[in-house]
N, C-alpha and C positions, 0 to 999 in steps of 0.2 A: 504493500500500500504506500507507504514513503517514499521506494521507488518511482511507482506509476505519480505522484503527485509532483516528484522531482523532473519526471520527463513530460510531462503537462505545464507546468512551468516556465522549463526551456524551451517548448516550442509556441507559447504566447511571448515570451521575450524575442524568438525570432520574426515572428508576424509583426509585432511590436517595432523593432528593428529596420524589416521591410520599409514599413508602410512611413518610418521617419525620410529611411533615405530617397522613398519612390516622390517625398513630399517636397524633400530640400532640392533635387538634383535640378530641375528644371530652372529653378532660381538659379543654383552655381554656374549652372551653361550659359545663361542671360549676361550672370556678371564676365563670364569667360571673352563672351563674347565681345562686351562693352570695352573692358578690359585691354583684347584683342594684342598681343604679343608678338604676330607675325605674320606681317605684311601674304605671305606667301597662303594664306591658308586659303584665299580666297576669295570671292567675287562678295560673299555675303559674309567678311569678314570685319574688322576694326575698319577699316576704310569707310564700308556701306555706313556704318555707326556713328561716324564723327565727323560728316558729313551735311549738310545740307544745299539746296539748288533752288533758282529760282527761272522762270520761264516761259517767253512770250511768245503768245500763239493767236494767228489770225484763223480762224475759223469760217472759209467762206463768207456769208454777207451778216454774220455776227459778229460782235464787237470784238476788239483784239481784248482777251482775259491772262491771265498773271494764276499759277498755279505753284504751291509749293510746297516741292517731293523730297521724299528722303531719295537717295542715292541707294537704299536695295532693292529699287526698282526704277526701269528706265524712264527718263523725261516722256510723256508724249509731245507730239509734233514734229511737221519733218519742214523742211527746207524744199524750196520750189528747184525745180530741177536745176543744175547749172550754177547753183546758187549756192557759197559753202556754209556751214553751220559754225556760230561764231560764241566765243566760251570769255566771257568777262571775269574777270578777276577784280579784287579790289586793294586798296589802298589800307594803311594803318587804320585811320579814322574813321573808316568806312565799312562797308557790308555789301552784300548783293542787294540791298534793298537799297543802295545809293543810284544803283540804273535803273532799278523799277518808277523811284520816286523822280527821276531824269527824265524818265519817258521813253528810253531807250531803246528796253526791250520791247516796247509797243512798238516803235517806229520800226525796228527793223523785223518785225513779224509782220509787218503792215506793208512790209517791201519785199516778202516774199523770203526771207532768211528766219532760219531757227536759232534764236538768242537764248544764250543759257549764262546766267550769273549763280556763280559757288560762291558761300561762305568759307573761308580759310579756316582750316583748324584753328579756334581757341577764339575766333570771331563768329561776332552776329549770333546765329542760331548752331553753330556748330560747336560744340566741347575741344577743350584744348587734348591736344595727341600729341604727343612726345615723340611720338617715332619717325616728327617730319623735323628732326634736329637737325640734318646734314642733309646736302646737296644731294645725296643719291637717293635717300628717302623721300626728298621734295620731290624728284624727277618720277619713282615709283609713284606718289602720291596721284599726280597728276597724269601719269599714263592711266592710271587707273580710273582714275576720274572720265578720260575719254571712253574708255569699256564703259563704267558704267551705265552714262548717257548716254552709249552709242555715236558718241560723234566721232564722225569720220573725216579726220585730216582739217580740223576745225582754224579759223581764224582766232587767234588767241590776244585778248586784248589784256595788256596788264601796266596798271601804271603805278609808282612807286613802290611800296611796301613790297608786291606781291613780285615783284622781280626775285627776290628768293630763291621764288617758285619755276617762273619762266623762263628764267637765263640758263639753270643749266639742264633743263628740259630743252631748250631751244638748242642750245650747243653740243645736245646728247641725242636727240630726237627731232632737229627740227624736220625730216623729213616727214613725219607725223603730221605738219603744221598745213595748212594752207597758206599761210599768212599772218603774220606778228606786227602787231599795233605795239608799240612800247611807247607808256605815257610817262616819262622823267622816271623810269625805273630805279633804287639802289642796285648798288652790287654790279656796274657794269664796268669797274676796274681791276673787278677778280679775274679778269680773262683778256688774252693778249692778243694785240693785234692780228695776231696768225690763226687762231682759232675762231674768230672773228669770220674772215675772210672764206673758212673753210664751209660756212654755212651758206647753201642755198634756198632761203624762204625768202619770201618776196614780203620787204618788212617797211610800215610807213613807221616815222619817226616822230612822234607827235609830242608837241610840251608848248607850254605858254610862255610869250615875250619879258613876263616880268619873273619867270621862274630865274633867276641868276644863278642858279647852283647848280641843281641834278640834270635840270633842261641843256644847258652846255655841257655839260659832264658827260649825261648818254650820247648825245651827237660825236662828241670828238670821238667817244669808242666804237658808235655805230656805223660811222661815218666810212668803217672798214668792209661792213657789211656788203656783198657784191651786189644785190636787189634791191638797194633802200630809195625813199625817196624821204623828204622832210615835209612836213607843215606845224606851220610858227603860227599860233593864235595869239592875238595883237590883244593886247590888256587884259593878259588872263597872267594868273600864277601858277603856283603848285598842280592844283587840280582842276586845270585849265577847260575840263569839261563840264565843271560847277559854272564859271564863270563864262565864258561863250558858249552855253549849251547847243546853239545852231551851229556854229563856226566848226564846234568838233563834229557835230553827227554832218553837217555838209563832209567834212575832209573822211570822214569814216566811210560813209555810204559811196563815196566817189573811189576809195581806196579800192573797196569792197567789189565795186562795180566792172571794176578791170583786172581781177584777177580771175584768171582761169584754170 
């Protein structure tokens, strides 16, 4: 009898047991996931998670609408034939909701191109990721970012801050690119005139006449680039596309418009 009460026991401690861990594990795989330790695991790994996108889409004779997706699953919208798919980036002080609130991604959904503005890890709506510390993780970050969305050989616009991100994506991958908008990016003295040179993307060079710093600074590096052309917006600064909001979307849409 002590027996049988000692193995009735143990096998309510095992049910017991079970039924804790069948309870916790779903949660620990969530935080795994959040978590997210290696780049490699995944399409629907820490990338999709720390993530967010924003995205302008004309709809036939309905109005241009603004939808906003996580990254474990793709944008909709596509891009009018001929037409390449164009991926914004942002500045320090800013967010993907700095081109929404521009009008931007209206316009160019309105002109037949698919605009997609990301949050940077640790901005806007996105959670900080540690694992975009160095230049090759930046470059994984954002090849991933074009899987996710589906964009294919996207025009990549990025002005200051998010140069981080672009430059040695552009210099490792720019055959990826369609086309590289660079708005007074940082970081375009990490790399030498020969590597420069070595890149074939057809790249407009855009910054504002009263930017005195980064705006000359990327030109004199860019300036090696073998496909660039410039445009100087006349009484703008820094964020030269707050300040002449026509000036830059005329030099953007006109960029845009001749490449092929």
């Amino acid at each position: 009898m002590p027996l049988a009460r000692s193995r009735l026991g143990l096998l309510l401690l095992g049910v017991l047991l079970t039924l804790v861990l069948y309870l916790l594990l779903p949660a620990a795989q969530h935080q795994q996931r959040l978590a997210g330790t290696r780049p490699e695991e995944g399409r629907q790994g820490w990338w999709a998670a720390n993530s967010t996108a924003r995205t302008g889409m004309a709809g036939g004779e309905h109005p241009v609408f603004y939808r906003e997706v996580s990254l474990g699953s793709p944008a909709s919208g596509t891009a009018m034939p001929g037409r390449p798919d164009v991926l914004f980036l942002h500045g320090q002080a800013f967010t993907s909701k700095t081109w929404e609130a521009l009008g931007t991604l209206a316009l160019l959904a309105g002109e037949g191109y698919r605009a997609v503005a990301i949050d940077l890890p640790g901005y806007g709506d996105s959670p900080p990721a540690e694992m975009v510390a160095t230049a090759q993780t930046r470059v994984a970050f954002l090849d991933h970012i074009l899987q996710e969305l589906d964009l294919h050989r996207p025009v990549l616009v990025s002005p200051s801050m998010s140069g981080r991100f672009a430059l040695p994506f552009l210099l490792a991958q720019g055959d990826q690119l369609a086309g590289f908008v660079p708005i007074a990016p940082v970081g375009t003295k990490d790399y030498t005139a020969e590597q420069y040179r070595q890149v074939q993307t057809p790249t407009l060079i855009l910054y504002g006449d009263r930017d005195t710093s980064l705006g000359p600074q990327a030109l004199q590096s860019f300036q090696h680039l073998p496909r660039h052309r410039v445009a100087v917006l006349p009484d703008a600064g820094h964020a030269c596309y707050l300040d002449k909001p026509e000036d830059f979307h005329r030099a953007l849409l006109g960029f845009l418009r001749q490449l092929k």
